[in-house]
N, C-alpha and C positions, 0 to 999 in steps of 0.2 A: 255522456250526454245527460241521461237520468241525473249525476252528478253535479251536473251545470245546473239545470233544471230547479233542482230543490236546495241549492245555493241562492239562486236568486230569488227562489219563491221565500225562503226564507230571510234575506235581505230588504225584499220588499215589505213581509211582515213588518221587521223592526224597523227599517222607516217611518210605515203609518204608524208605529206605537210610538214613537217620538214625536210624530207630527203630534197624536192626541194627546200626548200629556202635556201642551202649549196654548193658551187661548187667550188672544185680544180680542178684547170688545171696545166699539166705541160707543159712546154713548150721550146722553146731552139733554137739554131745558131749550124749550123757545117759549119765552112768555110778551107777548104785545096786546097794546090793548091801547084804553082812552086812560090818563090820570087828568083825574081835579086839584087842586091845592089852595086853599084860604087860611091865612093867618093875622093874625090882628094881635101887634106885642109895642111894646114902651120900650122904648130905647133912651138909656145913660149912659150909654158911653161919650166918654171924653166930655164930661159935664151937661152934654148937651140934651136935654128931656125931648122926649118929642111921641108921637103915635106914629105906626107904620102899619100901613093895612098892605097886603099881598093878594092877588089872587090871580092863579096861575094853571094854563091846561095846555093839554098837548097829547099826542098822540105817540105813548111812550114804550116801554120796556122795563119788565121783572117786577112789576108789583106784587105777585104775589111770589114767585122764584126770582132770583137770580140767571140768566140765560148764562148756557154752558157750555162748551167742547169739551170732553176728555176721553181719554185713553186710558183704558184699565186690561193685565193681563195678569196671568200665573204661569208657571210651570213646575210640576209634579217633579221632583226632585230625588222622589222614592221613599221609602220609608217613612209616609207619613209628612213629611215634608217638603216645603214648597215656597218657591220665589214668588215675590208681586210686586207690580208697577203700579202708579195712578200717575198722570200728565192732567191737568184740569186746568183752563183755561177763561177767562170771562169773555162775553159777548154784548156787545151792545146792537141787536139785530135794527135797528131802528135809525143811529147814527152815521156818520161818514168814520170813523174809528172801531171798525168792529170788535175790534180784541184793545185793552189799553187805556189810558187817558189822559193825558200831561198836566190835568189839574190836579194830579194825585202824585205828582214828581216822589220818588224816594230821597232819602237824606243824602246830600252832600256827602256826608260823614260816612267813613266804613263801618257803619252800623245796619242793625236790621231796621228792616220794613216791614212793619204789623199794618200796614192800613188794607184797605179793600181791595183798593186800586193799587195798581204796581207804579205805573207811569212808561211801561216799557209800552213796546209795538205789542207785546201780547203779553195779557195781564194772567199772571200766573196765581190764580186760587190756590192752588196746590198741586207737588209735584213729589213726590216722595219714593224709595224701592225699598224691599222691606225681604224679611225671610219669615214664615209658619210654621209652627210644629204644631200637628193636633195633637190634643188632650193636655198642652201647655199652656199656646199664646203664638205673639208674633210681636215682633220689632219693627220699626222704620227708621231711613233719616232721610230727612228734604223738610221741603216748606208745606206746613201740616194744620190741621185745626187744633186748637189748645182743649185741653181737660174741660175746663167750662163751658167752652164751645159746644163740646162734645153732647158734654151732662146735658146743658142746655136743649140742645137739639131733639131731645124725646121727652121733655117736660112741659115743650113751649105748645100753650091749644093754637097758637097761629100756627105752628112751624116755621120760626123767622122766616113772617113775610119784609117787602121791603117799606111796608106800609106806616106811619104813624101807626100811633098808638099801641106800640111796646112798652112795658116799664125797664124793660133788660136790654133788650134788642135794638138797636137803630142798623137797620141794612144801608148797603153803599148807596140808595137811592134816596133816601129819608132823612140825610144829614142835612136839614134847613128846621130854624127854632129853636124850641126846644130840644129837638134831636140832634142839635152840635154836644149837646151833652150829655145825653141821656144812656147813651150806649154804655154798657157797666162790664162790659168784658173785653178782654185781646183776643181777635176772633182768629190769627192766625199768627205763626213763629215761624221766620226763618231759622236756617241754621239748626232745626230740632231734629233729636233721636227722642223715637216713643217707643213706649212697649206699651199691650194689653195681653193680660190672662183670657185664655178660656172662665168659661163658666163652672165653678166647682159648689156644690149643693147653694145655686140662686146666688154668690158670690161671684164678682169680676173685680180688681184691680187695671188702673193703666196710670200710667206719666208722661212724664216731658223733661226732656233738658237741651236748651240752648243754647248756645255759645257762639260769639262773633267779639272776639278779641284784638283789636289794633294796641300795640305800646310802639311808642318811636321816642329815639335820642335824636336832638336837634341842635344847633348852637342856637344862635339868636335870630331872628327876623329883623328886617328893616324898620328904624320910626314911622310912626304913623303919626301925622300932623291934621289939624280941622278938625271939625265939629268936636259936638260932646262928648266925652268920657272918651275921648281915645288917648290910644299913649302916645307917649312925646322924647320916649326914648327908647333905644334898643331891648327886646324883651323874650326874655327865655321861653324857647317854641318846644316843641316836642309832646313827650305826656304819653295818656291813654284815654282811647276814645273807644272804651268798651263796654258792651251790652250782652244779657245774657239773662236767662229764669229758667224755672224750674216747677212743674207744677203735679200732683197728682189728684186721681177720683177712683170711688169705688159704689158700685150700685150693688142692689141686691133684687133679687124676686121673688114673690111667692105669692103664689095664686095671682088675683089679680090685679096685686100691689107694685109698684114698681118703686124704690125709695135710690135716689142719687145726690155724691155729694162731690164739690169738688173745690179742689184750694189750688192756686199758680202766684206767683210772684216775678216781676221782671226789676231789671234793674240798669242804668244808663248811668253810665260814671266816666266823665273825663276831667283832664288834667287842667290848671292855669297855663296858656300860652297853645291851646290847642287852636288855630286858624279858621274861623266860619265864613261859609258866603253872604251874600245881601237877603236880608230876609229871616226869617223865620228856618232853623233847622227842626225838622221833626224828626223825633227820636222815639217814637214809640205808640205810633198810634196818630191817627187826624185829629185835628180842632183843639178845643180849650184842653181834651181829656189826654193827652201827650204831647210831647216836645217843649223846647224851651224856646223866646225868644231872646235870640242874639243883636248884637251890631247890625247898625243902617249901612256898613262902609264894608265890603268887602276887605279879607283875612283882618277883618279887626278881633284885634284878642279879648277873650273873655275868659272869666271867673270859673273857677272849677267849681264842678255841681256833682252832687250826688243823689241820683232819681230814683227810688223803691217806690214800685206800683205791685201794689197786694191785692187779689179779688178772691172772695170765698161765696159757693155757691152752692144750694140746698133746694133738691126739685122733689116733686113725687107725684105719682099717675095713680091713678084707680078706676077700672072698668068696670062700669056696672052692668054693661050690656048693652043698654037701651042707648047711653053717653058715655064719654069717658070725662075724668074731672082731673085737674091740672092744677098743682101749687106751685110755685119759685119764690125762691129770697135770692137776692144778692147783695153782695157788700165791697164795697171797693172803694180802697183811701191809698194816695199819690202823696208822697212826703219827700221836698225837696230840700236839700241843703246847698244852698249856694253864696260864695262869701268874696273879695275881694275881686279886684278887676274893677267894678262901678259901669261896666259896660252892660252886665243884662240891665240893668237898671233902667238906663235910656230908653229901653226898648220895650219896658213897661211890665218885665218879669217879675218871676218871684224874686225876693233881695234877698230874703232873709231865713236861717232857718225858722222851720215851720211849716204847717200841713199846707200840700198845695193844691190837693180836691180830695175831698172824700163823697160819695152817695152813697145810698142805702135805698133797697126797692123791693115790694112785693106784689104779687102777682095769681089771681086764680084766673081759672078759665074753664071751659067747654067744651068738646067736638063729639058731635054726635053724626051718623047718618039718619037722616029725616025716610029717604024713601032709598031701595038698593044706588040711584042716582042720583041725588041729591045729598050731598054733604054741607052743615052746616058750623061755624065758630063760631066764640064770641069767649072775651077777655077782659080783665079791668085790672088794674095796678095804679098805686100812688109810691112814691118817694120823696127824698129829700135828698137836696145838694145841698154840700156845702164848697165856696167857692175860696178859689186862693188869695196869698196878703199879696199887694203891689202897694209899689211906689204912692199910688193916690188913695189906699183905702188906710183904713187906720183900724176896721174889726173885720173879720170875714163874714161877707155876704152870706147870704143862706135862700134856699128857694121849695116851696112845697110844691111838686107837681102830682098831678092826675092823670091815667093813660085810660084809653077804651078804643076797642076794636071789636068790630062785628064782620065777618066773609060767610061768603056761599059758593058751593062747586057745583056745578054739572057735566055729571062725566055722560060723554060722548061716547068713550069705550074705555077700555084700560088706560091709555098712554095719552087721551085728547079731551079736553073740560074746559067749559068755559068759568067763568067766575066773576064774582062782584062783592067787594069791600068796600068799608068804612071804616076810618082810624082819627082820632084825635086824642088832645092833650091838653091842657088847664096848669099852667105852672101861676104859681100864688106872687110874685116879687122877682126884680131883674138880679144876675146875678154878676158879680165883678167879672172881666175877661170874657163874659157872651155877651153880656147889655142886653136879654130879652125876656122878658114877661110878659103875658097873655094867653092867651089861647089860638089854638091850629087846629086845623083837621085837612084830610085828601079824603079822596074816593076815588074806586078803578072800575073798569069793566074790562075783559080780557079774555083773550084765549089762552091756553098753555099744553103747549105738547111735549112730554117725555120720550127720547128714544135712546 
């Protein structure tokens, strides 16, 4: 009996030690509030000059965050080592589509989806499992934030809000204006395995490598007859419609210096005779700053291309006590080559080799606490775009912008604040494939609670 006894006392022990070396947390953003919006820009597109004033409010969500679900756990593994999960999901607390959003469709194409939005019923931010060894590092693979992303994130005195007036940043909310272009990074990779080191004397390294590879052997497709630049006879299908980059950073510390640098690169390469839907395929990102346009005509065949997007990125923080003070550069130039077929053409792409966007952007900033309660920003950055060749331009456009952004917090307690921003922007000249010049700005007022 005594033997029973302290068999299952001891049973029971290991149990709960199992239980304890396991732990999900869930966790999450709710930010709502009021946004403002005015913008006043010149629009050329399609020859036609004109003025467009905007001015737009509502009663929105994630101005200053993002709204969030996610799941995050570990389990102790023993010796120092340890499994981990993140599931992270977006939220639109405010819409009839809570998680999701069909204007952000992913590519037709078996390629990845860098944009914000998924377009699925739940928009996956990121979702990744990974293993830890202390005094090493740790690995992942899933859908993850990039290198720059990263660096970025502890450089930025906003901490990408979703506000105007980033010179690096345009969050998923902010893409109208200037902010179709402005965004200078791949904020997130499918298909990625990362690593990062622990810290060894104020030293960290981490990476990225992608991979989403389609090749197919095909015979031919059927003629395509009508409109412009379609073929008009049998046309060899097949090819590769593959994407994939790679990118590393490494920061450092000491005292109250924080210095971070990071380089990624992606790249979109498929084959002549590869099949597209009606519309626009996006291949790497939203707006002017990714994908190519295709054919008006359903599986009409197009020109093989090859897409290199390079961003390199350079941050550093300094605590003085009283404030903290925030620099960024970034650099990111899109080089496409695409040749034969005559069908991007129609569709108003790039034809020809040659750069198909580059920008360049810098950025200081601020954040200090005013009172234990009161937290305050403020930011300023200018760049330059340079925009891509088409079919109707004969040099590449170019455009000087300005950003500025001022917020304030009031925290409520740890996890509840409310806040109030200001963000605008000043681009100097329209540019080819956006058509917009002038100036914008928004304003928010808001609640935001973390749990």
């Amino acid at each position: 009996m005594k033997k029973s006894l302290f068999a299952l006392a001891a049973l029971t022990a290991v149990a709960g030690a199992a239980q304890a070396q396991s732990s999900v947390t869930v966790y999450g953003i709710l930010d709502v509030g009021y946004i403002g919006t005015n913008s006043n820009t010149t629009s050329t597109l399609a020859g036609a000059n004109g003025q467009a004033k905007v001015t737009a409010n509502q009663i929105g969500a994630s101005a200053e965050s993002s709204s969030r679900l996610g799941f995050k756990g570990t389990e102790d593994l023993g010796g120092g080592t340890s499994a981990f999960f993140t599931i992270e999901m977006g939220l639109n607390p405010t819409l009839g589509n809570l998680s999701g959003s069909a204007a952000a469709a992913p590519s037709t194409i078996a390629t990845a989806d860098t944009t914000n939005g998924s377009g699925s019923a739940i928009d996956n931010r990121q979702t990744f499992v990974g293993l830890k060894k202390n005094g090493i590092g740790q690995f992942a693979i899933g859908r993850q934030y990039t290198p720059i992303f990263n660096a970025g994130a502890v450089t930025d005195a906003a901490q990408y809000t979703n506000m105007m007036g980033d010179a690096l940043y345009s969050g998923s909310t902010a893409g109208v204006g200037v902010n179709a272009y402005i965004n200078g990074m791949t904020n997130r990779a499918d298909n990625a395995l990362t690593f990062q080191t622990d810290k060894f004397a104020g030293f960290s390294v981490s990476g990225m490598y992608a991979l989403s590879q389609s090749n197919a052997t095909q015979g031919v497709v059927a003629a395509q007859t009508g409109g412009a630049n379609l073929t008009t006879s049998p046309t060899p299908a097949g090819g590769n419609t593959n994407w994939g980059g790679w990118g590393l950073s490494a920061d450092y510390t000491w005292n109250k210096l924080y210095v971070t640098a990071a380089m990624q690169q992606f790249r979109t390469k498929y084959d002549l005779g590869v099949n597209g839907a009606v519309g626009t395929i996006n291949l790497n990102g939203a707006g002017v700053t990714g994908g190519q346009a295709v054919g008006q005509v359903a599986n009409q065949v197009f020109g093989p291309t090859n897409l290199t997007d390079q961003q390199v990125y350079g941050g550093a923080t300094y605590d003085f006590g009283i404030l903290k003070a925030y620099v960024q550069y970034i650099n990111r130039t899109m080089n496409q080559n695409t040749s034969g077929g005559g069908a991007v053409e129609g569709a108003g792409g790039v034809t020809a080799v040659g750069q198909a966007f580059k920008r360049t952007a810098e950025q200081i900033g601020v954040r200090s606490y005013i009172t234990p309660s009161i937290e305050a920003w403020a930011q300023a950055g200018t760049g330059k775009y340079t925009a891509g060749i088409s079919t109707a331009a004969t040099s590449l456009a170019q455009a000087q912008f300005v950003t500025y952004q001022v917020g304030t917090n009031y925290y409520l307690s740890k996890r509840t604040n409310l806040y109030a921003a200001f963000g605008g922007y000043n681009a100097s000249s329209a540019v080819q494939g956006n058509g917009l010049a002038g100036t914008g700005s928004n304003y928010a007022v808001g609640m935001r609670h973390t749990f």
